[in-house]
N, C-alpha and C positions, 0 to 999 in steps of 0.2 A: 825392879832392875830395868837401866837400858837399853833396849838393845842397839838402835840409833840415838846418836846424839850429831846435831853438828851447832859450830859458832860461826856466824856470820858466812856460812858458804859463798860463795859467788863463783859464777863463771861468765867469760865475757868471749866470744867468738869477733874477734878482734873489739871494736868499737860496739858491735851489737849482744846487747842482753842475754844471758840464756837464763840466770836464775841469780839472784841479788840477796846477800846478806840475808842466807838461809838458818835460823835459829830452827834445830827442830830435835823434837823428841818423839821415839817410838818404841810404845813400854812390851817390856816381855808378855809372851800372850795374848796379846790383842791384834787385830784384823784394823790395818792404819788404812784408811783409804786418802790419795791427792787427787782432789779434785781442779779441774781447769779447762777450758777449749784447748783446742789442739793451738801450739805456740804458745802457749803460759809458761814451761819451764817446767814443765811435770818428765819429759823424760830427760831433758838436760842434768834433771835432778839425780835421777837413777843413775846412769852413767856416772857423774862423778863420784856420788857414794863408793859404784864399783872399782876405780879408777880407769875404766875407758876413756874418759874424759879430767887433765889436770887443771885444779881448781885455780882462779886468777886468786882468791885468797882467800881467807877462813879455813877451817878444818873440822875435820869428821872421824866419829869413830864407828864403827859396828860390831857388837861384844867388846867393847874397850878396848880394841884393836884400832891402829891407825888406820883409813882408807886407805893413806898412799904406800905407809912403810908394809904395811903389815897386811897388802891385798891377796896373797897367796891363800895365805891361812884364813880370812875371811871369806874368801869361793869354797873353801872344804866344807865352810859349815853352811854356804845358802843356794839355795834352788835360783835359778834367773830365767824369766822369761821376759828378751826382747820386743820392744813395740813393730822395729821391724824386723821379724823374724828370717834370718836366711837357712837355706836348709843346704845339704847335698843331694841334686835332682837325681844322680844317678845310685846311689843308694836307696833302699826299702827302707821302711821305717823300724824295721828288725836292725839294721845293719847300722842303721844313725845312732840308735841308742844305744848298741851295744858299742860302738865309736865311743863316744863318751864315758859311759861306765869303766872301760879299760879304761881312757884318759886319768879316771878317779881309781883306777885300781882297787874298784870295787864290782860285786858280785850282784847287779842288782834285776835278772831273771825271773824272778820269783813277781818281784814288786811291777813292772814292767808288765805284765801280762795281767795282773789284778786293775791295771789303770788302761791299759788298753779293754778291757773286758767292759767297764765302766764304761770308758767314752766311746766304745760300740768303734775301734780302729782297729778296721784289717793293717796287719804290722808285716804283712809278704809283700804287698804291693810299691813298685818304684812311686819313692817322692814326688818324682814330676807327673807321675798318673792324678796324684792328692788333687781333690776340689781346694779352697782357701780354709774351709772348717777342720776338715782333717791335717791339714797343716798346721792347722794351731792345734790341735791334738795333741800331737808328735813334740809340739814345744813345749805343752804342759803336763806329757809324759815325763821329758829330760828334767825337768823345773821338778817334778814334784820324785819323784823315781827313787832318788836316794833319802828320803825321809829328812830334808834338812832343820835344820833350827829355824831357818828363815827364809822367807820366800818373798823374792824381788819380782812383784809381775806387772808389767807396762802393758796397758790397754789387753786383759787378758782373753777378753772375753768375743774379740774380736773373728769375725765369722761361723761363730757357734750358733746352732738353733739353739730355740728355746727349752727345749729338752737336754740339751748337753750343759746349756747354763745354769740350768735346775742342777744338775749332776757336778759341774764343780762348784756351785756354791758349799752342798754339801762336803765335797771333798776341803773346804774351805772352814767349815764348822768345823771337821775332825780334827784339822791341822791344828784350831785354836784348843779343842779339846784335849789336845795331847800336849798343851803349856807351850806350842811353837807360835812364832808369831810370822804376819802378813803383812807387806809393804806393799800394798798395789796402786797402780795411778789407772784413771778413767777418767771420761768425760759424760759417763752413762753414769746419771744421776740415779735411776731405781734402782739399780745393782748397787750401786755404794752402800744408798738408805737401806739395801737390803740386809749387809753382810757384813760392815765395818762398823766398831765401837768408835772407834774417833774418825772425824773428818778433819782432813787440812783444803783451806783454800787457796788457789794460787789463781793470782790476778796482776799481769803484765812483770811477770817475772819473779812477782814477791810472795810471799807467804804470807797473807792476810788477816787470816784468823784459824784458831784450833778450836774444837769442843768435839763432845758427845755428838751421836747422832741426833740425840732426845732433846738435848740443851738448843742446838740449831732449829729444830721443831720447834722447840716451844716459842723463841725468838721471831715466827714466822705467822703470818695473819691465818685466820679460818674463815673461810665462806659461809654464812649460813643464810639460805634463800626462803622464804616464806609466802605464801599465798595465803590474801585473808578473804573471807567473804564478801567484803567492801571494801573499799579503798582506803587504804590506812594514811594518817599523814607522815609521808616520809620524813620531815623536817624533826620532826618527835623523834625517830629514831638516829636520824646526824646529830641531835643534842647531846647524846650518851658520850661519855667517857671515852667507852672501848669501842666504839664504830669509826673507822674510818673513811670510809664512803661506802654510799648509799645509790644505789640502781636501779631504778622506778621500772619496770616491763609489763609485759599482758594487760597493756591498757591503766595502769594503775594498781593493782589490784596484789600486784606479787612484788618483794624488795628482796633485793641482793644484797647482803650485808657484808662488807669487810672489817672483818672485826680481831684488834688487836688485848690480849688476856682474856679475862673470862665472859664468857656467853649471859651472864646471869641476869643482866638488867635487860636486855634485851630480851629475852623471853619473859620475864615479868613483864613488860611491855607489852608484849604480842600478846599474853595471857586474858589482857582485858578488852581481847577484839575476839570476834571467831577466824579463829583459823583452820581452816582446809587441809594446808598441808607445810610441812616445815621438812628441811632439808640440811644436814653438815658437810663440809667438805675439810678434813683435817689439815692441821700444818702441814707442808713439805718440803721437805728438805731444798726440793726445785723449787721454790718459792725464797729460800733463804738465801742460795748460792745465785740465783737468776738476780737479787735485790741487790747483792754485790756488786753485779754488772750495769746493770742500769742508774744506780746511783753514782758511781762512776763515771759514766756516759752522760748526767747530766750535771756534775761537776765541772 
């Protein structure tokens, strides 16, 4: 099932771009990550799914629901967290959440103190006391608090240490665990490769390509660096197939291999010299989404 679907989205903030003939799918269940720099259309995106923003044309559904007609009943079933979060300074963060949960005329105390205990958020203290990390806290207590079907999160992860990040990925796991799904956008390429089954790419407003995390890997070169005992001839190793260049260092003696599919002639190769020491550096997904950008730029 879908949970998102849209046809040809667009939105245009008069003559300038926000997001262009948006085709997209995101299936029940799965952890969807949009990736892009900050101006791609990533949270142009969110917005008008929500209908904060009305689209110049195409349309969207969320549960088979309309964006525009039917956006009441789509906010009962999803959690949202803001890229740019506003809070109420003169409220606590007891009194913000409990704002909301009456908004939803729902009872949600119980859950609310399990996700503050988690993300280690004193919930007495005024908002405007909050550093930037407990503020985003507070936002992804409200987002996640009533257990929705769907969780809309724009640059989530923003001011969080690395221990709080660890702590909502997992809360991230359990969401998918429990058949809900995750629509989040970033521009923190580890965190996506770390958490999301599918990636979208967004490049000057467009949606460029969809896959797997794994499938985007694979698509993505490997480093493998070698040191021989003597100088090996690098020109033997540029003949290969799967090498795409070759980086001569420490006087000769070590090569830096860019290498696209399998490793296999390449170490046959090196097999029939002595070698010292051999090195792998895997796909990454930053190497797939960055290859985006630069082929682009020399287009």
């Amino acid at each position: 099932m879908m949970v998102i679907e849209t046809s040809g989205l667009t939105k245009f903030y008069g003559t300038a771009p926000g997001i262009i003939d948006l085709d997209l799918e995101v299936r029940e269940g799965e952890i969807f990550g949009l990736l892009g720099p900050n101006g791609a259309g990533k949270s142009t995106t969110i917005r008008t799914l929500l209908n904060f923003l009305l689209p110049t044309r195409g349309s969207g559904t969320i549960f088979g629901l309309d964006i525009h007609k039917e956006t009441v009943a789509i906010k009962r079933r999803t959690g949202y967290l803001p890229g740019d979060l506003a809070l109420y300074d003169r409220m606590t963060g007891r009194e913000f959440l409990l704002y909301f949960a009456n908004l939803r005329k729902i009872d949600t105390r119980t859950r609310v103190r399990e996700l503050a205990d988690r993300f280690d958020l004193d919930l007495d203290r005024p908002i405007k006391a909050y550093s930037s990390g407990n503020r985003q806290k507070v936002g992804l207590v409200n987002a996640f608090m009533h257990d929705p079907e769907l969780l809309i999160l724009d640059e989530p992860t923003g001011g969080l240490d690395p221990l709080m990040q660890q702590e909502f990925q997992d809360l991230l796991n359990e969401v998918r665990d429990d058949g809900r799904t995750v629509f989040l956008s970033s521009h923190i390429l580890p965190e996506v490769e770390r958490i999301a089954d599918r990636v979208g790419i967004v490049r000057d407003q467009r949606l460029v390509t969809v896959d797997s995390v794994e499938a985007f890997k694979d698509l993505g070169r490997a480093t493998v660096t070698i040191r021989f005992a003597s100088i090996p001839d690098p020109s033997a190793f540029a003949s290969l197939e799967s090498v795409l260049e070759v980086d001569v260092r420490n006087g000769g003696d070590t090569l830096v291999l860019s290498i696209e599919g399998t490793v296999d002639a390449v170490l046959k190769m090196a097999a029939a010299q002595e070698v010292l020491s051999i090195s792998t550096r895997a796909n990454e997904l930053e190497d797939v989404f960055l290859s985006y950008y630069t082929d682009a730029d020399a287009s």
